[in-house]
Legacy VTK file of the C-alpha trace (Angstrom):
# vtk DataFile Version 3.0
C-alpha trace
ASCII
DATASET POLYDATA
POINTS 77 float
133.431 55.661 137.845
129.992 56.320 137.018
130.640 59.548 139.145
132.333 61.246 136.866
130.166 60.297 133.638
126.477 60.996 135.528
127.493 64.311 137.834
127.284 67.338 135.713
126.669 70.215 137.221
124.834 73.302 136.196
125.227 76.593 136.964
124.591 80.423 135.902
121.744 82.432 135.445
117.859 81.434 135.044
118.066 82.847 131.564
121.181 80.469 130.643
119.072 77.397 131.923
115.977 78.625 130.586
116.937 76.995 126.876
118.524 73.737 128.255
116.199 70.603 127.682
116.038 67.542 129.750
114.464 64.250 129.395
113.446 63.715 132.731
113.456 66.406 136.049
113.743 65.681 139.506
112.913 67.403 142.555
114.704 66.895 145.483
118.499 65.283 145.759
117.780 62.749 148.672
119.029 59.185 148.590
115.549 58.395 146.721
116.270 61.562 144.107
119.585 60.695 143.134
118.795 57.082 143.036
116.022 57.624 140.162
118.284 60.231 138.448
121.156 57.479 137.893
119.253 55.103 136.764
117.054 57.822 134.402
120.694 58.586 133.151
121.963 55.312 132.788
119.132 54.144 130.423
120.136 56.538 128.581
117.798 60.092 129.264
118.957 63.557 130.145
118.247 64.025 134.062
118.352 67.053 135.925
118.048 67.037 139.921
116.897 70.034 141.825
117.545 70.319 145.549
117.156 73.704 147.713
120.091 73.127 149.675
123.815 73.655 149.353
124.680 70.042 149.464
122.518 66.888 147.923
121.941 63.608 149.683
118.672 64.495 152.062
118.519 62.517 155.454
121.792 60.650 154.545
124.363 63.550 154.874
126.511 64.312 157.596
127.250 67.859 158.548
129.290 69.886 160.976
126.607 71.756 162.500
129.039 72.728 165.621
132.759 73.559 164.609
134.749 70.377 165.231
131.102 68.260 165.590
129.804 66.169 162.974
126.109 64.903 162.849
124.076 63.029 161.119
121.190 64.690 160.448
118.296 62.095 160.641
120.150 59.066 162.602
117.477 59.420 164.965
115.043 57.836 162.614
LINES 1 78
77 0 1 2 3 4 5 6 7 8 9 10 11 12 13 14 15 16 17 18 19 20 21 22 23 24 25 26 27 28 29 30 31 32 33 34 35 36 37 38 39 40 41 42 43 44 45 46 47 48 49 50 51 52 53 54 55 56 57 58 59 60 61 62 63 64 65 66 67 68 69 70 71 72 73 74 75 76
């Protein structure tokens, strides 16, 4: 539930972003990232998360990085 009222996504052009405001910016959508962002959000502030790669969740994600392989990318920790 509180998916679908926290995840907004942004997208376009540095010029379209350029006049959006937020209360509070992240950087970086690990576990830790995404944890401060939904609590930033649920008190209430505007929260924007930044993360360089095409999918968010840092050390926790699990990707095919063979076809028909999936890994977890830091279970050896």
């Amino acid at each position: 539930m509180w998916r679908r009222r926290f995840s907004t996504t942004v997208s376009g052009t540095a010029a379209a972003l350029k006049d959006k405001k937020w209360d509070a910016l992240i950087i970086g959508g690990g576990h830790n990232g995404l944890t401060a962002a939904a609590y930033l959000a649920r008190g209430g502030l505007s929260v924007a998360v930044l993360e360089r790669r095409h999918i968010i969740g840092g050390a926790a994600v699990t990707e095919e990085l063979i076809p028909g392989f999936k890994f977890s990318r830091c279970s050896y920790l």
